[in-house]
Structures are given as structure tokens and as C-alpha cells.
N, C-alpha and C positions, 0 to 999 in steps of 0.2 A: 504493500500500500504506500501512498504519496505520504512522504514526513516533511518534504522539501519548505511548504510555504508557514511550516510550524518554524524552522528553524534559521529560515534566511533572511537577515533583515534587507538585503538589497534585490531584494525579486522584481523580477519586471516581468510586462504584462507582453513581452515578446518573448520570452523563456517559455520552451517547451514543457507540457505536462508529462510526466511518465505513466501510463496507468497502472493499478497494480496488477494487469496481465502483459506487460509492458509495452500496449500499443502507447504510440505515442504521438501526441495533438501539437501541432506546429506551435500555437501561441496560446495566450490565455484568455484569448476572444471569445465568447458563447453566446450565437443565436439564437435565443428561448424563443420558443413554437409562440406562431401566433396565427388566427384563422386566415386563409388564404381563399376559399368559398371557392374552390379553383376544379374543382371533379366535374366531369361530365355528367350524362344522364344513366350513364355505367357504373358511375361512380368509379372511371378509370381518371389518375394526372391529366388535366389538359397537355396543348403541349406549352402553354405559359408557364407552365410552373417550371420547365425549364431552362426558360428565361430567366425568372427570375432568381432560381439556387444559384443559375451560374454567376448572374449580376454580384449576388453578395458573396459567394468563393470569389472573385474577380478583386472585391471590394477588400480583403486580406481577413475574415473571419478566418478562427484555428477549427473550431465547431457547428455545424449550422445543423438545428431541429427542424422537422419539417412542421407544419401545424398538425394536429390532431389527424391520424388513421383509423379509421375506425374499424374495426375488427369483426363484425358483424354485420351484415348489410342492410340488417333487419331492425337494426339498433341505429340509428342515426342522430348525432346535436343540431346537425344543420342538413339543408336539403340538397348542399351541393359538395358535402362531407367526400373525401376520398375513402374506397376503400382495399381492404387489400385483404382476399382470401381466394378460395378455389377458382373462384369464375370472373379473377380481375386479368385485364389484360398485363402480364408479364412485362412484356417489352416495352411499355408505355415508362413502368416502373424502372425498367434498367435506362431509360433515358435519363430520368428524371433523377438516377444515382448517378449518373457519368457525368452531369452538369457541376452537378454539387459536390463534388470529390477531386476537381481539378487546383491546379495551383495550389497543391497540399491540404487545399480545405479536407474536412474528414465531415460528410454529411449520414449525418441519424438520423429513422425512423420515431415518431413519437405515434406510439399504439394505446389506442383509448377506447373505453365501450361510457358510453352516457347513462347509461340507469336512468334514472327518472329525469333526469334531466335530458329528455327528450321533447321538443316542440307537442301540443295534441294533435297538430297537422301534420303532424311526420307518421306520430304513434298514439293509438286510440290506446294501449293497455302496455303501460311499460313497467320494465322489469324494477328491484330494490332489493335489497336485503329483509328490508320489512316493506307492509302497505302504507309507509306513513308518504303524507305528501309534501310538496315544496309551502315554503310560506311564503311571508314579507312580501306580497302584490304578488305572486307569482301564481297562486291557485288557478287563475283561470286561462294560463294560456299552459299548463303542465297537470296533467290527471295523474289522479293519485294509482299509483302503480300497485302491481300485482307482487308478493314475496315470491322471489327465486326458488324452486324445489331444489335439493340436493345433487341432482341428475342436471337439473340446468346449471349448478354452479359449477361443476365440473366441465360441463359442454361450453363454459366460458372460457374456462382457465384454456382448453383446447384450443380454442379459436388464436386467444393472445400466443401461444407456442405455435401455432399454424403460421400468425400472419409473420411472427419474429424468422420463424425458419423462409419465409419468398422474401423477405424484407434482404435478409445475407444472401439469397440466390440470387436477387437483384440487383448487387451488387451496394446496398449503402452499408456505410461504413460500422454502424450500430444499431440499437435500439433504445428507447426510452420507454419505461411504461409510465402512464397517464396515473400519475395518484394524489391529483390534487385537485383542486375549484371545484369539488364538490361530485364530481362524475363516479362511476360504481364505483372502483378501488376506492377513493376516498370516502364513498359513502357505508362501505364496508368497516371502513376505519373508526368511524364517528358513531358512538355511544348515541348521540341524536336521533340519525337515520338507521342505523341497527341495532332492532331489537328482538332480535333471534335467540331463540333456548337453543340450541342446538349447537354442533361443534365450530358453525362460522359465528357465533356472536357473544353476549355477554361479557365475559372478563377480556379485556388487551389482547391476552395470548389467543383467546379465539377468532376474534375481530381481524388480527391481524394474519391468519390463519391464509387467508385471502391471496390478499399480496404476494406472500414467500410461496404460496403454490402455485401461482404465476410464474415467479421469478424462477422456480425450481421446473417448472414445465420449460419455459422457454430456453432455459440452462440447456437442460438434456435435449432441448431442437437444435442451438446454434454449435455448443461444443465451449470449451473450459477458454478458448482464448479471442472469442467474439467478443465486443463489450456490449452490457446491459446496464442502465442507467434506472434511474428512476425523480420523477418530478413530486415533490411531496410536499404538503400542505406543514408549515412553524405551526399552524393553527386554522380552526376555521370560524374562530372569530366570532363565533354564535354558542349560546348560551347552553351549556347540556353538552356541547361538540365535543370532538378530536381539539385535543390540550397539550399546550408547550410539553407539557411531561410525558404523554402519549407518543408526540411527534416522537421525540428525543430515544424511546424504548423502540420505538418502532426503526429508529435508523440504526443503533444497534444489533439490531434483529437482523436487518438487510445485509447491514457490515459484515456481520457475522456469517451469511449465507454467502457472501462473494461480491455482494454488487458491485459495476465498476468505480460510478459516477451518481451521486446525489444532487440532485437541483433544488433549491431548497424554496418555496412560494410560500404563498396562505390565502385565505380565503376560497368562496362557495360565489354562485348565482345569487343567495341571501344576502351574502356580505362581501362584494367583491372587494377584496383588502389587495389582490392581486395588481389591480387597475389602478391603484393610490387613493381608494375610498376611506378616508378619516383617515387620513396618515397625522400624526404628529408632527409638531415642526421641528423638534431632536431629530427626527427620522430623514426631515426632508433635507437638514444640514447635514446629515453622513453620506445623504442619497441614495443609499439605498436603504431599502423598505423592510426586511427582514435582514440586516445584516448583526444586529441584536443578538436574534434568536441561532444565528450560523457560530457566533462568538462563543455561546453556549452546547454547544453541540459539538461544536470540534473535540468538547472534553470527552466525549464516548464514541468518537471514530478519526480514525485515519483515513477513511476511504475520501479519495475527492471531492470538493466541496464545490457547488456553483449556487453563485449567490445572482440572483435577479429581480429587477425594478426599481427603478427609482437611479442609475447613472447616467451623469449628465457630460463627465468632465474628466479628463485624461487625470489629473489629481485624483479623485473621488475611487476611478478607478484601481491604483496604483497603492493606494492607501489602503483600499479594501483587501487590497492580495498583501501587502505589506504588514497588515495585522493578523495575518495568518487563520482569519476568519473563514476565508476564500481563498482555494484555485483555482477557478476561473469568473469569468464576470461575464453575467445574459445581460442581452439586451436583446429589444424587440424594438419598441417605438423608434428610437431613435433608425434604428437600420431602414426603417419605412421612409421616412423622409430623406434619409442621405444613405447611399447604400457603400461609400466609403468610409464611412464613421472606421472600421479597424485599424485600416488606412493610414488615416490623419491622426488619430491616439496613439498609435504606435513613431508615426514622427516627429510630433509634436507635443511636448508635456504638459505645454498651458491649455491645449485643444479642449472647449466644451462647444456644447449643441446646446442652443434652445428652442423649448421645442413651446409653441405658443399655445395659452389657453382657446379653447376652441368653444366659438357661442353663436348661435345666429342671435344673440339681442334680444332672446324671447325664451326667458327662463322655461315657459310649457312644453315648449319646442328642443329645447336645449335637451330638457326630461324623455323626449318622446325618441329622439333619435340618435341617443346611445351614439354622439360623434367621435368616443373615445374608441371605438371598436368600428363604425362604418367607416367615418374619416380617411384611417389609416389602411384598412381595406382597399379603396380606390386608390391609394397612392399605390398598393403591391399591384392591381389590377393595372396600373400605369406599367409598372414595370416589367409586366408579363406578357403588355405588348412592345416591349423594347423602349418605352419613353421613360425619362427621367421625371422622379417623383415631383409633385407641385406641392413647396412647402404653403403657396400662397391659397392654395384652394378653396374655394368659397363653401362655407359651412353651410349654407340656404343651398346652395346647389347637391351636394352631397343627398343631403336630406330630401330633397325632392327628387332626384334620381332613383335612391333607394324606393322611396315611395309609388313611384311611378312603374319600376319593375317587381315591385313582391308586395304592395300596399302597407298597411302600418303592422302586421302579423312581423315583419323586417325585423323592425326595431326592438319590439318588447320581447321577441322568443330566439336572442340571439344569444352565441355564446359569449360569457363573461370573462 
């Protein structure tokens, strides 16, 4: 395992990571998943999305996630979700690895199944650990789902070591599993949303039962020197949830079964803490948003730490791997609007981005169209037809676009 960023006080964020299977990531750059709404009516890659992996390998990322794969076809967060199991087209996939794995970049799979956090328009009866339903406004565009039988929990775990084994056939470089903002794994996780008597729920060690059978399914698909990642909730920020102290037992667990790479988030669709919802302002002067909770964490693992949300600034950055908190540092937003951000952090040490609040001037409207998540969208759609993103883009325009190709259902049932 990586002791490197415990020990060094001059680490830079152009020093290779070693993994502890000892593949090895050009810098300390990480492209944390963010939705690209880019699948076909197959739910195969368009061929944008080869555009734009390449743009940001191009751009000098060391790791780039792809958004959310979805492992079931049956299962879907959004309507134009990618997905990847028996009856996806292959070669579409091997395109979309050769893009994103050039100029040393090393491009992952992120593999997700949504539980109930599935749209009612996608899915009249969705799956959970329990029948309990989403809250916080969310009841009426999310039905309260059906508890998993024993046979379908296992017919999951299947699926995630199904898509991890075409994900290496297809040539990308890892895989991520999906265990945060609320989607199954994390709702498996959470005391809130699971409340099973049986061997997946109740106490920690069953709850978490989940995950490691995941992680041990797709282990035995890929083989002992593929890398397996995983995206995991500091917290979900809601009352009764998945807790700092949970998190924390739970990445020793993972440590302990091999994982490569831990990305560390928080938050749910109820409480998107993911997106800088109620951030503190201690939080927004370190810049990054859980980097708190990675400080505390490093005390019960060595396996690689990636801290994400909230960096702005070649400093913020630097510092974050400098306290041994983090090694590596995600970014999403920023990469949307300038797809050189590695680039320029890497040759320049005073380098930040800002990145501007975003309003059409009409607080209801502000509410209705989720410009933190569409916004950023049409800039990757920019860049999947080959143009360079428009930081200036008009937020009235966004929003009526949206509205105008998938009505207001757009806005309110989309992922967090």
C-alpha cells in the first residue's frame, strides 16, 4: 500500500502514485465521475464521449472516471445512462477506453446500480434494501420501492463482476464501484435506508456485507492485479444515516479486503453535500469539502486516498497532498469548463479557476433547474462535439433548452 504522501513533506501533484498492486498513475490529477447523459437509445457510449475522454487525457489528467455505468439495464438514474453488460455493444466500449488511456492518462470504469433512486418515469417499482422511500421533496417524482429478495441480491452482486470483467476486456484501465450519493451500495450502507433482519442488514458488519461481496465478486472477474476503486460517502448527512464512524469501519473493511483506491464524497439526492450544499466556510477556505473527514481516516488505512470537491487553486491543491490527507485530488466542475485545468496546475503554482455562481435572476427558476448539474452538462455536450466549453453560457438559455427537450420531469429527477 501507498505510505508515500504520509511521509513526504515535499510531494507534488506531478509525482506518480504507486498503487499497492503496483500499477502506476502518471500524476496526482483525478477526474471524479460526473453525469455525461451521453448513451444512446442502447444505452451503448455515443461516439462523443470519445471526444471528450480524449479532450481531458489530452488536457494532462493522471486518472479520469467515467460518469456513472450502470450495470443493469433494467435499473437506470437517468434515461440516457450508459450501460454495460451482455447485450452492450463491445467495440463502442473499446473506443471509448483507447481515447481515454492515451498520453499516459489511465481511464476507469465507474459501475453503479441506483436502487431507488431511480426516476418513476424510468421505473414504476424499484428495487432497496428495504421499502422505505426517498424524502425531502422527493416522494413524488421517486416510488417507494420494493425490498431486494436474497436471490436478487446476489443476481446484483453478478451483474457488478459481469460489467467489471467487459469493462478490462474493453480495454479501460480500472474500475470504480458506485458507493456513495445515496445509490444501492450506499443505501445498503445507511442504517436509514436499510432495515433488513437478515444477513445484508442490521448491525455494520451486515450492512456492509454488501459492498465486500461486490468487491470480492469482481476481485475473482478481473484477477489480483487489475485495480478496483471504490467512491464512498465521509457521510450522508441525514439524520439516522451512514456516520463518520461507519464511513471510517467501513474503509477499513475494504483496506483490509485489497481495494486499490478510495475516493472519498458525502452526501444523498436528500442532502446533496456532494455539490457544496451547506458547506461551511472553514471548509470553503481548505477547498475542499471532505478533506476533514480524509484527515481522519488516513489513521485506519494506507490504501490510496482521493479527496474530491471543492478545488479551486494549484495551492489548495498541493497542500491537500502535502498534509498527507490525500493522494490524489478529483475534480469534476472545474474540468467542465476548462478541460486543461491539469495542465496549467501542474505548470503553474499560483494557477486557480473560478468558477462563477450561476442564477438566471429568478430564485424559483434558479430552484427548478438544478444549473449546478444541467449547466455543466452542456458544456461536456460542447465538448463531445469537438467545441470548446463556454464558461460564459447563459443560464436562461440552459434552462430552456433543457426544458424544451425533456420538459420540467429534466430538472427535478436528475442525478445529484
Amino acid at each position: 500500500m501507498n505510505q508515500t504522501a504520509q511521509t513526504d513533506p515535499i510531494l507534488t501533484l506531478d509525482q506518480p502514485l504507486r498503487l499497492g498492486n503496483g500499477v502506476i498513475i502518471k500524476n496526482r490529477l483525478f477526474k471524479s465521475a460526473m453525469s455525461e447523459q451521453l448513451g444512446d437509445r442502447q444505452h451503448n457510449p455515443v461516439p462523443g464521449l470519445v471526444n471528450l475522454y480524449r479532450t481531458w487525457a489530452e488536457g494532462g489528467i493522471g486518472l479520469s472516471m467515467t460518469g456513472n455505468v450502470m450495470v443493469d439495464r433494467t435499473a437506470l438514474g437517468e434515461p440516457k445512462n450508459v450501460v454495460l453488460d451482455e447485450q452492450s455493444d463491445l467495440s463502442a466500449f473499446e473506443n471509448w477506453a483507447r481515447a481515454g488511456n492515451i498520453k499516459g492518462s489511465a481511464l476507469w470504469m465507474q459501475l453503479n446500480h441506483p436502487g431507488k433512486q431511480t426516476p418513476n418515469f424510468l421505473t414504476k417499482e424499484p428495487v432497496a434494501p428495504s421499502a422505505i422511500p426517498l424524502e425531502n421533496g422527493l416522494e413524488k417524482g421517486f416510488n417507494t420501492p420494493r425490498a431486494l429478495t436474497e436471490n436478487e441480491i446476489h443476481g446484483i452482486i453478478g451483474k457488478f463482476a459481469q460489467a467489471a470483467g467487459l469493462a478490462k476486456k474493453a480495454g479501460f484501465a480500472g474500475v470504480q464501484i458506485h458507493g456513495a450519493h445515496g445509490y444501492l451500495v450506499s443505501q445498503f450502507l445507511s442504517p436509514r435506508h436499510n432495515q433488513r433482519s437478515d444477513q445484508w442488514g442490521g448491525s455494520l458488519e451486515n450492512r456492509m456485507r454488501f459492498v465486500l461481496s461486490i468487491y470480492q465478486a469482481i476481485r475473482e472477474q478481473v484477477g489480483p492485479g487489475y485495480p478496483v476503486g471504490i467512491k464512498l460517502n465521509s457521510a450522508d448527512f441525514m439524520k439516522g444515516g451512514f456516520s463518520e464512524d461507519d464511513s471510517m469501519q467501513v474503509v477499513a473493511a475494504l483496506s483490509e479486503a485489497g481495494i486499490d483506491l478510495i475516493e472519498i464524497s458525502g452526501g444523498t439526492y436528500e442532502s446533496p453535500s456532494m455539490i457544496g450544499h451547506r458547506v461551511k466556510a472553514s471548509t470553503l477556505k481548505r477547498e475542499a469539502y471532505f478533506l476533514d473527514y480524509a484527515e481522519k481516516v488516513r489513521a485506519v488505512t494506507s490504501t490510496p486516498l482521493v479527496v474530491t470537491g471543492g478545488f479551486r487553486s494549484s495551492a489548495g491543491m498541493t497542500a491537500a497532498l502535502q498534509s498527507g490527507a490525500a493522494d490524489m485530488i478529483g475534480l469534476g466542475r472545474p474540468l467542465a469548463v476548462d478541460p486543461e485545468v491539469p495542465n496549467k496546475v501542474l505548470a503553474d503554482a499560483a494557477f486557480r479557476i473560478e468558477l462563477r455562481p450561476l442564477t438566471t435572476g429568478v430564485k424559483a427558476v434558479d430552484k427548478l433547474a438544478m444549473l449546478d448539474i444541467t449547466w455543466y452538462e452542456f458544456q461536456l455536450a460542447r465538448m463531445a462535439r469537438r467545441r470548446r466549453p463556454d464558461p460564459d453560457l447563459s443560464e436562461w438559455g440552459t434552462f430552456l433548452r433543457t426544458l424544451a427537450s425533456a420538459g420540467v420531469s429534466a430538472f427535478r429527477l436528475r442525478r445529484a
